[in-house]
C-alpha positions in Angstrom: 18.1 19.0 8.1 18.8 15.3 9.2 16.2 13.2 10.9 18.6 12.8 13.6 18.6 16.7 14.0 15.1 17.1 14.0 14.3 14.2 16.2 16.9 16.2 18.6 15.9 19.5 18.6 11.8 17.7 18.7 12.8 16.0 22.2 14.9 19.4 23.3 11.9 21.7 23.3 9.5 18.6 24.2 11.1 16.8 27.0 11.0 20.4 29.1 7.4 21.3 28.3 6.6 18.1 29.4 8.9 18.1 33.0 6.7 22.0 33.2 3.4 20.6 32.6 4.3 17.5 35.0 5.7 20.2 37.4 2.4 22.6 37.0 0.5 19.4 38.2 2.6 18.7 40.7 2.8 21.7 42.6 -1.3 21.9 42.4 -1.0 18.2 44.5 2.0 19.5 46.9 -0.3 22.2 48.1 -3.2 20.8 48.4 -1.9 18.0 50.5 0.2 21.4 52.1 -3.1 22.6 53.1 -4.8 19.5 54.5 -2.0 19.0 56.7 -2.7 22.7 57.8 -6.6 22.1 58.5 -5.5 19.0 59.9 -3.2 20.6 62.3 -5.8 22.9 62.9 -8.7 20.8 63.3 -6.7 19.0 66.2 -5.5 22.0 67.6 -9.2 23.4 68.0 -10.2 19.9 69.8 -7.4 20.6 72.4 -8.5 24.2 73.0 -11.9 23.9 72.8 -12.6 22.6 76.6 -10.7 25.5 77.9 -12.4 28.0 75.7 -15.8 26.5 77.0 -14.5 27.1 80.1 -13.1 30.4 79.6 -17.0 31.9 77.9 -18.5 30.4 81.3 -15.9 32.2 83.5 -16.5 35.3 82.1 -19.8 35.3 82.4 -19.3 34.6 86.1 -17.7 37.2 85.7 -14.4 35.1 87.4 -11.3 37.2 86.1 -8.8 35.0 87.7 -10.2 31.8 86.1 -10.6 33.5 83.0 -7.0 34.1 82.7 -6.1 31.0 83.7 -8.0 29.7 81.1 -6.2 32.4 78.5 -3.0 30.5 79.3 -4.7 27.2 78.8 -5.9 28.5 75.4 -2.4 29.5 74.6 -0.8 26.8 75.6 -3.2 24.4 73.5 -2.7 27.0 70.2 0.9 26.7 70.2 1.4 29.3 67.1 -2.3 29.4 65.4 -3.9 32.7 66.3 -7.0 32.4 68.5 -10.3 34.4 68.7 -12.9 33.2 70.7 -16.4 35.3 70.5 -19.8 34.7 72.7 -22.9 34.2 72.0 -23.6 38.7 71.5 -20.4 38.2 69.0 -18.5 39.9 71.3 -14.8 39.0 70.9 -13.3 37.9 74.3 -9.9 36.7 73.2 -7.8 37.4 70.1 -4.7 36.5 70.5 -2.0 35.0 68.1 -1.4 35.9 64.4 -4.5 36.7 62.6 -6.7 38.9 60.3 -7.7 42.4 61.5 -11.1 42.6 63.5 -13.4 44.4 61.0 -12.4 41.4 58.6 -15.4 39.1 58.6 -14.5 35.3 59.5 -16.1 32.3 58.5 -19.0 31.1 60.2 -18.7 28.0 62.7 -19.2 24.6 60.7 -18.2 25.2 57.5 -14.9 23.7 57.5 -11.3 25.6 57.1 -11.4 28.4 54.6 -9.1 30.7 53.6 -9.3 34.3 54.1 -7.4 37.6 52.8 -6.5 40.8 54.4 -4.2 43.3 53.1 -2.5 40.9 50.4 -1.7 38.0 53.3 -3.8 34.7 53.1 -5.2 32.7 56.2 -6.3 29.6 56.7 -9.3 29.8 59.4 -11.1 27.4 61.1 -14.3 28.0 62.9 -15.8 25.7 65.5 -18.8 26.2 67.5 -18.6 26.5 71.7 -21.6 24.7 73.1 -22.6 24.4 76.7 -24.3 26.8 78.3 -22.5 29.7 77.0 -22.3 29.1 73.6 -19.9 31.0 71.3 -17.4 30.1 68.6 -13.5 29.2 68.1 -11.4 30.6 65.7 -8.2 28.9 64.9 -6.1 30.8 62.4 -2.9 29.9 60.7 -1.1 31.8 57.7 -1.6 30.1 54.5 2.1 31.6 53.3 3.1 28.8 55.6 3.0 26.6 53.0 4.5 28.8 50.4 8.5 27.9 51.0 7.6 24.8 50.2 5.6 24.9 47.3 8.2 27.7 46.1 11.3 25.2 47.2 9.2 22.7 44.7 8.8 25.1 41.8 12.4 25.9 42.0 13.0 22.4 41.7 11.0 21.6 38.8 12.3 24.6 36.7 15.8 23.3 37.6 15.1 20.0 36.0 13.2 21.8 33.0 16.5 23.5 32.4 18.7 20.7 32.7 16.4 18.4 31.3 16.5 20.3 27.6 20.2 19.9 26.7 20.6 16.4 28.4 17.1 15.5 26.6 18.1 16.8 23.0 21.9 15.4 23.8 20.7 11.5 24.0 18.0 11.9 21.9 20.6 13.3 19.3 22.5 10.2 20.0 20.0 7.4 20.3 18.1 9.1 16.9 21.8 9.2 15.2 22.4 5.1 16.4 18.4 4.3 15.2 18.9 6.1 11.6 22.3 4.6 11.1 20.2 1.9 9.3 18.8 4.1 6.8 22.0 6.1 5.7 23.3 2.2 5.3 20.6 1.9 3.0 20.3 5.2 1.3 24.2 4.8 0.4 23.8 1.7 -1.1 21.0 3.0 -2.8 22.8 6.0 -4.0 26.2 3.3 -5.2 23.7 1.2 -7.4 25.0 0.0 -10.7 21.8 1.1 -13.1 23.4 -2.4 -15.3 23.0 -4.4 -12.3 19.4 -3.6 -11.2 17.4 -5.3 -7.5 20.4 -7.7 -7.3 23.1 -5.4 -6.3 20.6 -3.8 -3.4 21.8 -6.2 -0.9 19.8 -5.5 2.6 20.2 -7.6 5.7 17.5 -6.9 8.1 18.4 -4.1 10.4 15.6 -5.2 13.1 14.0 -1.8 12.7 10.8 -2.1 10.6 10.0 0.7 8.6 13.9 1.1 7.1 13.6 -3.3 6.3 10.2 -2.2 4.4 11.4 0.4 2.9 14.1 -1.7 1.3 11.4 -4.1 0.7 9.9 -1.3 -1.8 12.8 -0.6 -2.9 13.6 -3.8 -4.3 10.4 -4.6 -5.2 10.4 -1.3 -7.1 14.1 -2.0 -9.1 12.9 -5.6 -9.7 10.2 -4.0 -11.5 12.2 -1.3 -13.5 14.4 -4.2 -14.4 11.2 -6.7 -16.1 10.4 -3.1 -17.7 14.0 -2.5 -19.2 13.8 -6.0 -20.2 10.5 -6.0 -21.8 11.9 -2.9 -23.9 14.9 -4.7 -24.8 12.6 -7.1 -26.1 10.3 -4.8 -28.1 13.2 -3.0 -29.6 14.9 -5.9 -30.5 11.0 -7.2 -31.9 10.9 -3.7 -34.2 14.2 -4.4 -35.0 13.3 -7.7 -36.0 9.7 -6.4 -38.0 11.8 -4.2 -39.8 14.4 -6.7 -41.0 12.1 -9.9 -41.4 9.5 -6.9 -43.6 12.5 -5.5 -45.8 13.6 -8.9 -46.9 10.2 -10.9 -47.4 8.3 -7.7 -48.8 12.0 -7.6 -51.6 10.5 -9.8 -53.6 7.4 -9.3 -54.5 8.1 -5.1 -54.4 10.5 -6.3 -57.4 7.9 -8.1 -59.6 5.3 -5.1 -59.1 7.9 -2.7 -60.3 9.4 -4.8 -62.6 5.3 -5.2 -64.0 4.9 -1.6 -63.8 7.5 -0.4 -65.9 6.1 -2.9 -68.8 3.0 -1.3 -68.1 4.7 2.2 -68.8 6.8 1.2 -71.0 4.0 -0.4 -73.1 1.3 1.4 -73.2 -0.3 0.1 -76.1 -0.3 -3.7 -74.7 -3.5 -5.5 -75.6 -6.0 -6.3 -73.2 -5.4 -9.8 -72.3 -1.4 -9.2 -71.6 -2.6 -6.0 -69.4 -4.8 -7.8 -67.7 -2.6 -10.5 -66.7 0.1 -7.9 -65.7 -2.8 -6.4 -63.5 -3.8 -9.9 -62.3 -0.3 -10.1 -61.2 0.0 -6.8 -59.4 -3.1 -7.8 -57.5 -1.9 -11.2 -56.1 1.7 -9.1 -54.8 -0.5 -6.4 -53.5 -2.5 -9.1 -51.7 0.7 -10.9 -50.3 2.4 -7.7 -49.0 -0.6 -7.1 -47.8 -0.9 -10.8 -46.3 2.9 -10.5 -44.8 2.8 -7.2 -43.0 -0.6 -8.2 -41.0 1.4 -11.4 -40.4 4.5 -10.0 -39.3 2.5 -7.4 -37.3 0.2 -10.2 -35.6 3.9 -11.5 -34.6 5.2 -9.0 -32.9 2.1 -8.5 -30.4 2.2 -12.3 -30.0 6.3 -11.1 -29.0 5.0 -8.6 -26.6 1.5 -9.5 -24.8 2.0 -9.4 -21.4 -0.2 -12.2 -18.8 -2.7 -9.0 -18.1 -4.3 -9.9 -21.1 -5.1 -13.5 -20.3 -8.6 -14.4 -18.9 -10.7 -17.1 -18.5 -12.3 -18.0 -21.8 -15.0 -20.5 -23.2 -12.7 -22.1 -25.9 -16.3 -23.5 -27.8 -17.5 -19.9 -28.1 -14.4 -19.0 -30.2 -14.4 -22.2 -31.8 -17.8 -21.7 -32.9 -17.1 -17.6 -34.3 -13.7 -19.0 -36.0 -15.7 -21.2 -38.1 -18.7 -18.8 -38.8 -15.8 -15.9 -39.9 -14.2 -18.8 -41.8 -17.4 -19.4 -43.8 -17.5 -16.0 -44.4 -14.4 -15.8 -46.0 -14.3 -19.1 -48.2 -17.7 -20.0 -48.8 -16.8 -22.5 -51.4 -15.5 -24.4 -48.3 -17.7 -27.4 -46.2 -16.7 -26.8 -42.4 -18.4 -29.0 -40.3 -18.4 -28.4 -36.2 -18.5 -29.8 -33.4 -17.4 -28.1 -30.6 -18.2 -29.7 -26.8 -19.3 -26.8 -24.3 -17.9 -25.9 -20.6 -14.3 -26.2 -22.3 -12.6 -23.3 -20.5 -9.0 -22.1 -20.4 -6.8 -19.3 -19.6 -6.1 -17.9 -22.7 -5.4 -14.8 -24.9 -8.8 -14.0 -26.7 -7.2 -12.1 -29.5 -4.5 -14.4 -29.6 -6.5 -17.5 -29.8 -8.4 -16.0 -32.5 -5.6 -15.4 -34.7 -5.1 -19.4 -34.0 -8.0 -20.5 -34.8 -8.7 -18.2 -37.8 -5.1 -19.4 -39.1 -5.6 -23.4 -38.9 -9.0 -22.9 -40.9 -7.6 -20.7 -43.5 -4.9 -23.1 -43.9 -7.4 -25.7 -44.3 -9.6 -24.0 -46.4 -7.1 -22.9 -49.0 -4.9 -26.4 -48.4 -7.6 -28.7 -47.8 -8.7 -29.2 -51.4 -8.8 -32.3 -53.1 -8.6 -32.3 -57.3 -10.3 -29.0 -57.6 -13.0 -28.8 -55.7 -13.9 -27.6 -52.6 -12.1 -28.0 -49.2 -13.7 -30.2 -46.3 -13.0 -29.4 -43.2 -14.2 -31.1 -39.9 -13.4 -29.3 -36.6 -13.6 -31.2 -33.3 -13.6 -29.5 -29.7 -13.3 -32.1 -26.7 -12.0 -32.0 -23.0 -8.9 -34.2 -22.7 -8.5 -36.7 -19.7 -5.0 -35.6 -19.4 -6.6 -32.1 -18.3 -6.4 -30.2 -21.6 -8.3 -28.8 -24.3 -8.2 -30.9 -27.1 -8.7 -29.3 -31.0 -8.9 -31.0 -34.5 -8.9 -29.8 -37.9 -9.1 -32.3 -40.4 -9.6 -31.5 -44.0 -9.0 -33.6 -46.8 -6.5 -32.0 -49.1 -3.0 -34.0 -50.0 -1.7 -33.3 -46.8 2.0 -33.0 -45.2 4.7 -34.8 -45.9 6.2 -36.9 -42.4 9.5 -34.8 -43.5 8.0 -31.5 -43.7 5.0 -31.5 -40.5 8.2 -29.7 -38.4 9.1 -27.1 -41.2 5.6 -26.1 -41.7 5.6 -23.9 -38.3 9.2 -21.9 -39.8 8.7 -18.9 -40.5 8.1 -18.4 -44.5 7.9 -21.5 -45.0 5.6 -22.5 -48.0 4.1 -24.9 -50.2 5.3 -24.0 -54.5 1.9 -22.0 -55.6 0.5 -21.1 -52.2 -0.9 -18.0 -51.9 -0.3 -17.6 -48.2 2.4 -15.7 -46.4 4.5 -18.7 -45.3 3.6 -17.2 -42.1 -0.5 -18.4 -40.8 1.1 -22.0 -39.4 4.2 -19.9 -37.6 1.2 -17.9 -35.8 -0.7 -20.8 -34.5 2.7 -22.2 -33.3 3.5 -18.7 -31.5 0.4 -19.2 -30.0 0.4 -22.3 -28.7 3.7 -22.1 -27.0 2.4 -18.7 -25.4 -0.5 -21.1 -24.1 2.1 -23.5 -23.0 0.1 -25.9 -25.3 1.3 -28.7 -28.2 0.3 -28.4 -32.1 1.0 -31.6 -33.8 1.2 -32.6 -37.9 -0.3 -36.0 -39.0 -2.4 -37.4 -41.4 -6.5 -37.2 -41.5 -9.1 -39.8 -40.7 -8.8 -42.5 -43.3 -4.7 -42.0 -44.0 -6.4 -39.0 -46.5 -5.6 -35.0 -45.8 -4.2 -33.7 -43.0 -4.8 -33.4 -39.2 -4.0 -30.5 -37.3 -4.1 -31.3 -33.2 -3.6 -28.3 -30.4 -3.8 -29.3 -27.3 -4.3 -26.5 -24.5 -4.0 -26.8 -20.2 -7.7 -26.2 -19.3 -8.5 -23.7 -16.4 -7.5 -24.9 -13.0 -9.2 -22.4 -10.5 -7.1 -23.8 -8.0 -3.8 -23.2 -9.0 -2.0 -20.4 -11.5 -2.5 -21.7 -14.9 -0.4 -19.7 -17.3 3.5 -18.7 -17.2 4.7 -17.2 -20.6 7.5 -18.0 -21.6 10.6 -16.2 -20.3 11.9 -15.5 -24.0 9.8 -14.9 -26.9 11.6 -14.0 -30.5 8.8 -15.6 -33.1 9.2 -12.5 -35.6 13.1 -13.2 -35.8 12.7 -16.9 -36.4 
């Protein structure tokens, strides 16, 4: 059923209990102001009569017939139409004349005010009002209370009139004015329904329609597409980033697959090599086991650096991760001198797993570049606040360093040094990460024109303003 409809039929059955219910309390007013007139009516009919009656008590008990009638007509005359029964002081009724209950019915005592009284299914409306003087009795003025049922009854009629006529004239306009207020929200609904899935939010176009809750629905509504269409993009994305992993693994993991077959058919083939041969083959199986291993946790630390999404920033101590990159370093190349010195309260709005893989990379590539004639690698590691408001990290080492032709190539992916053991793919991982930090990583030579200086600068944490915006397009796996 349409709104429209429903609002209609709501307003046809509504609009009539309401005129009853309004009716219902209107009739209770119209007779009750019905019957004040009446005791009004009454109460200045009794003070007209009331002399006479006094009158007519003390000419009968005078015992003055002729006066007493004369005072009958005056009695009349001042009653109009209201019955009238006048008793004495005994109780004795001397007059009743006029429309009015039977005589064994009691009637209300003097005082009291104007009641009403039944006898034999007819209603009156009595007044009592003492005599005094020096024959005291009591006044009765009566009047019928059906006196004010034509009119109550010509009001009912009236109201159930307009109940009737109210239901189809009520569910009429309120068919139309519901029909004129939705029109807005079939507009919207059809456009809705007409939307090109390619096109996404930016087909919905809604002008407002002045009527709140259809402008925020299509608020939602666009909110709600804009959001399907960042999630269709992002799964673009990380389809084309397993497409990506699965091209970028098959050709870098060719090679060295090759040589471990090609090493493992000499060992079948030859089973009765001598030990130092085997072991060399074994050696060499070893160091491709290690690289394969070396480029899939590369290539796999790429394609999460693809698809992280800004929920997993937060505001992070960058000396704290500093300090645990160099302490895990250690652990790994112990033959290496790390020296550090990182300054604390240096805070940004970072990627904790990400910046980890930064940091652990620059000091492997120091550790394992850094070396100087065979011996062991020294590395210094600096952590300072920058005046231009970022977060400034060295690593020095003092190995041969990088060539002014090659400090751009080194970020590519695979690119590497003849004999390096690496992936090609540790610097391409601090360079994802800095642009994902909307930072700078720079190539130059060490302190002393010796080694190698590796320079990241990161925005530090502004509590006062949004800090982070990744990038709109991130492709680091696919080069």
């Amino acid at each position: 059923m349409k709104l429209s409809t429903r609002i209609a039929l709501s307003v046809t059955v509504l609009v009539p209990l309401l005129v009853l219910a309004a009716g219902l309390l209107l009739l209770g007013l119209v007779h009750r102001d019905l019957l004040r007139q009446q005791d009004d009516l009454l109460r200045a009919r009794a003070a007209a009569v009331l002399p006479s009656a006094r009158t007519l008590l003390a000419a009968d008990a005078r015992n003055r017939p002729k006066a007493e009638q004369n005072q009958q007509r005056k009695v009349l005359d001042g009653a109009l139409d209201s019955g009238v029964r006048l008793a004495g002081a005994d109780g004795a009724v001397r007059l009743a004349v006029g429309p009015q209950p039977a005589e064994s019915v009691p009637l209300p005592a003097a005082g009291g005010g104007p009641a009403t009284v039944r006898d034999a299914g007819r209603a009156w409306r009595v007044l009592a009002v003492p005599v005094n003087g020096a024959n005291p009795g009591t006044l009765w003025l009566v009047e019928p209370s059906t006196a004010v049922d034509p009119q109550v009854k010509a009001v009912r009629r009236r109201v159930l009139l307009v109940a009737l006529l109210a239901a189809p004239v009520a569910g009429l306009l309120a068919f139309g004015l519901a029909g004129r207020a939705t029109g807005s929200l079939r507009r919207l609904s059809g456009r809705a329904a007409a939307l090109d899935p390619r096109t996404g939010a930016g087909s919905l176009e809604h002008h407002r329609s002045g009527v709140t809750e259809v402008d925020e629905l299509a608020a939602a509504l666009s909110l709600l597409l804009a959001r399907y269409d960042e999630q269709a993009v992002r799964t673009a994305q990380a389809l084309d980033t397993a497409r990506s992993f699965s091209s970028a693994a098959s050709h870098e993991l060719r090679t060295p697959l090759t040589a471990m077959r090609t090493n493992l058919d000499v060992l079948a083939a030859h089973p009765g090599l001598d030990a130092a041969e085997r072991a060399e083959i074994v050696s060499e199986l070893a160091a491709d086991h290690a690289r394969l291993e070396d480029v899939l946790s590369a290539l796999r630390s790429l394609a999460v650096g693809d698809l992280v999404e800004l929920s997993a920033f937060a505001a992070l101590d960058l000396g704290d991760l500093v300090e645990a990159a160099a302490a895990e370093a250690v652990r790994r190349h112990p033959e290496a001198a790390i020296e550090v010195e990182a300054a604390s309260g240096v805070r940004v709005f970072g990627w904790e797993a990400g910046l980890r893989i930064l940091l652990a990379n620059l000091l492997g590539n120091a550790a394992v570049h850094g070396r100087t004639g065979g011996g062991p690698a020294r590395i210094a590691v600096r952590l300072r606040a920058g005046r231009s408001g970022s977060a400034v990290l060295t690593v020095d080492d003092s190995g041969p360093g990088v060539p002014p032709a090659e400090r751009t190539a080194v970020f590519q992916r695979f690119h590497r040094r003849p004999g390096s053991p690496g992936s090609g793919l540790g610097l391409t991982l601090v360079a994802q990460q800095v642009a994902l930090h909307r930072g700078t990583v720079t190539v130059a030579e060490g302190p002393g024109d010796a080694g190698s200086r590796f320079e990241v600068r990161l925005p530090l944490l502004r509590p006062e303003a949004p800090t982070l915006v990744l990038p709109a397009r991130r492709d680091w796996i696919n080069g």
